[in-house]
N, C-alpha and C positions, 0 to 999 in steps of 0.2 A: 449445377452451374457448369455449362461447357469449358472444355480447358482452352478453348480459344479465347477467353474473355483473357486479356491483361488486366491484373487485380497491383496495389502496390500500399504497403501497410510501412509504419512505421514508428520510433520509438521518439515524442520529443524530452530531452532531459539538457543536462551541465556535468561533463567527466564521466558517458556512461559506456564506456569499454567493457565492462566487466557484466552488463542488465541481462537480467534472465530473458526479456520478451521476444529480441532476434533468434537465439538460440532454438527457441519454444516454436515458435509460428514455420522457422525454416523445418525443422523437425517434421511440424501438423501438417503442412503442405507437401513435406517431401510424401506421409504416410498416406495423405489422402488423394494424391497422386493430383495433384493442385500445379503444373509446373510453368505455370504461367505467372504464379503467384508470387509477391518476395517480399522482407520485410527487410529494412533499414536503419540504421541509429542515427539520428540528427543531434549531432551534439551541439547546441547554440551554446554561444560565449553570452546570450542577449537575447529577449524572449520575444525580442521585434524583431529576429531574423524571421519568425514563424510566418509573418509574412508571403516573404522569398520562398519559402519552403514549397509552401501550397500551391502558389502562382508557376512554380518550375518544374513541380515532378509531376510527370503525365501520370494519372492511370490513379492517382494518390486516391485512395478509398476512405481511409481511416487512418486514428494515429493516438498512441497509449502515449501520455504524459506522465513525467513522475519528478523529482528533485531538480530544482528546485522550482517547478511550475507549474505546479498543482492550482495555484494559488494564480497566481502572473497572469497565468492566461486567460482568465476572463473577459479582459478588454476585446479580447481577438475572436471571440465567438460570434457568432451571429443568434444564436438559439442556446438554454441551457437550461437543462433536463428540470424539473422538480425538487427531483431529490438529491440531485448536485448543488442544486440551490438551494438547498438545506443543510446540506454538510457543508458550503463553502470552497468544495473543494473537488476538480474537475481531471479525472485521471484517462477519461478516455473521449475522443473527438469522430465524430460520424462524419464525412466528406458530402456534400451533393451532389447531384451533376451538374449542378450549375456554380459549385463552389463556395455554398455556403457550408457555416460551420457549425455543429450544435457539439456543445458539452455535456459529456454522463461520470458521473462515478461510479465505477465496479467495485473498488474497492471494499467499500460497507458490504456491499456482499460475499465477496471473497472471503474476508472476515471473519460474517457471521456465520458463512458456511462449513469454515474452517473451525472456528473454536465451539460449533455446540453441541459435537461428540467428547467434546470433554467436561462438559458443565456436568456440578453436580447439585445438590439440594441446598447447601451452604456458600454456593458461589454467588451470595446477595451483590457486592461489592464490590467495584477494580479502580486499580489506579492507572491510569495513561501517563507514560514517562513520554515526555515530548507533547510539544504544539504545532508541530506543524500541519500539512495537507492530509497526510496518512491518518495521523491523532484525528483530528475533522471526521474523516469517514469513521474510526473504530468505534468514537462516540456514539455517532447516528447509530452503529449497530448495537452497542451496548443498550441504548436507548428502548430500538426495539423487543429487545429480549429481555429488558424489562430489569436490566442490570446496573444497579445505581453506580455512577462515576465521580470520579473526581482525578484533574489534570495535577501533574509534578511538572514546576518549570525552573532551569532554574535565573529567571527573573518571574516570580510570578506573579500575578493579579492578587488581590484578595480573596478570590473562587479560587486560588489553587496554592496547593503545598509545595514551598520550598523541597530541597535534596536535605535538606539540614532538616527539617520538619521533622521527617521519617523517622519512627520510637517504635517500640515495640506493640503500642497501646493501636499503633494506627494499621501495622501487620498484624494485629489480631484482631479487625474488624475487618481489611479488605485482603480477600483470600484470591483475587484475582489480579496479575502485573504483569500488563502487556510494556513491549518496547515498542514504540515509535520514532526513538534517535535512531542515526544512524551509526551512533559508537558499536564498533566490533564488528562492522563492514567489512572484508576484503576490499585492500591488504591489511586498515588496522586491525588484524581482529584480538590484538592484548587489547582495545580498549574496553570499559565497560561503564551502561550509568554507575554511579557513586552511591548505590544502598548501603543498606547494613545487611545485609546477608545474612548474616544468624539467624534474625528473623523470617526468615523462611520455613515455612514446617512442610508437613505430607499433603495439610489442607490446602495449601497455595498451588496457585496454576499460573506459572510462570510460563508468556508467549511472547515470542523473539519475530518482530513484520522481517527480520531478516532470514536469509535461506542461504546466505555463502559468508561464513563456513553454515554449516548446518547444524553446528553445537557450539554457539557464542560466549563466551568469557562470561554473560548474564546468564544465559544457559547455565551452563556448566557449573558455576554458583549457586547458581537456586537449586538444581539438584545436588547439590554436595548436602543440602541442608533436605535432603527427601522431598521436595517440591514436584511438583510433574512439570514436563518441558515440551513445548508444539514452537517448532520453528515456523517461520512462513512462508514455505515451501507451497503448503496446497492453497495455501491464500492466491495464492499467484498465480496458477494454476486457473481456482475458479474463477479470478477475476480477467484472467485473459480469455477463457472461454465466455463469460457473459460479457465483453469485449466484442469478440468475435460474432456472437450474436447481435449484437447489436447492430456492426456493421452491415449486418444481411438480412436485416426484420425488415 
């Protein structure tokens, strides 16, 4: 792609000073010698400024969605992907040139790409802490790989366990506990979900969707008890490069 194209990407969220995707994209475009290229943070207070957004910035290509509009912004799409329309839940936006909009989710695959160097023979079973957009895609990926699940909320449905739930009986059946709150975020990062902790052993594979800090209070817990620990770090990673691809298929 010539560097004379003006390219203009960006991040839609609520409070996101702190997102890895500006960082990441300024970075790939400084390395690939892109300098026409730039990426932005749209911080809406209100997921019907999205509007405004797309109508005022020239050159807008693309745009990663994450907290809390994973969910929100469907009304605002024109097109959405398959298998966004399966998980629910829409983290990344393709531009046209005519300004229409289609929805994809990277994230189920950043995910599965992420956590299947650590799968072992006894990883039947995981529990997802959280409901939100993120929880939505980790399922679809669990699904694929064939990995039975079950949601922790804490108001839950009938299909999912209470915080209070959690017994020893139910960490020795599911050896996989992914986070998809955002407790122990920068800057809270003393927060942490509310397990029991002891029950963690060597069999469990404890995965934190967060990457700042890079070893979580949920981290750091489940390895006190010999757990293995994957932050998500290359989650993010993979899901902005198949992002990126998207953008330019």
């Amino acid at each position: 792609m010539a560097n004379s194209n003006i390219e203009k990407y960006g991040l839609v969220g609520k409070n996101i000073s702190y997102s890895f995707s500006r960082q990441y994209f300024t970075d790939k475009f400084e390395k690939e010698n892109l300098p026409n290229f730039s990426y932005e943070n749209f911080d809406l207070q209100d997921i019907n400024e999205l509007q405004s957004v797309v109508a005022e910035t020239l050159y807008l290509k693309g745009l990663n969605v994450t907290i809390p509009y994973k969910q929100a912004v469907f009304p605002f799409l024109d097109k959405i992907d398959k298998k966004a329309l399966a998980i629910g839940a829409v983290n990344t936006i393709k531009i046209s040139k005519k300004h229409k909009l289609k929805g994809y989710n990277t994230d189920y695959y950043g995910f599965k790409k992420s956590i299947k160097p650590y799968l072992k023979t006894h990883h039947k079973k995981a529990l997802i802490l959280g409901t939100g957009g993120a929880s939505k895609a980790v399922a679809y990926a669990l699904h694929q790989l064939e990995i039975e699940y079950k949601s922790v909320s804490r108001n839950p449905t009938e299909e999912q366990f209470s915080y209070e739930d959690l017994d020893e009986k139910i960490f020795e059946e599911f050896h996989i506990i992914i986070n998809c709150t955002p407790l122990g975020t920068f800057p809270t990062v003393e927060e942490f979900p509310p397990l029991p902790y002891s029950f963690f052993t060597e069999n469990h594979l404890a995965f934190d969707l967060i990457y700042n800090p890079a070893e979580t209070s949920f981290l750091r817990q489940a390895k006190a008890f010999n757990a293995e620990t994957v932050n998500g770090y290359k989650m993010l990673v993979f899901q902005a490069e198949k992002a990126w691809e998207i953008w330019h298929k």
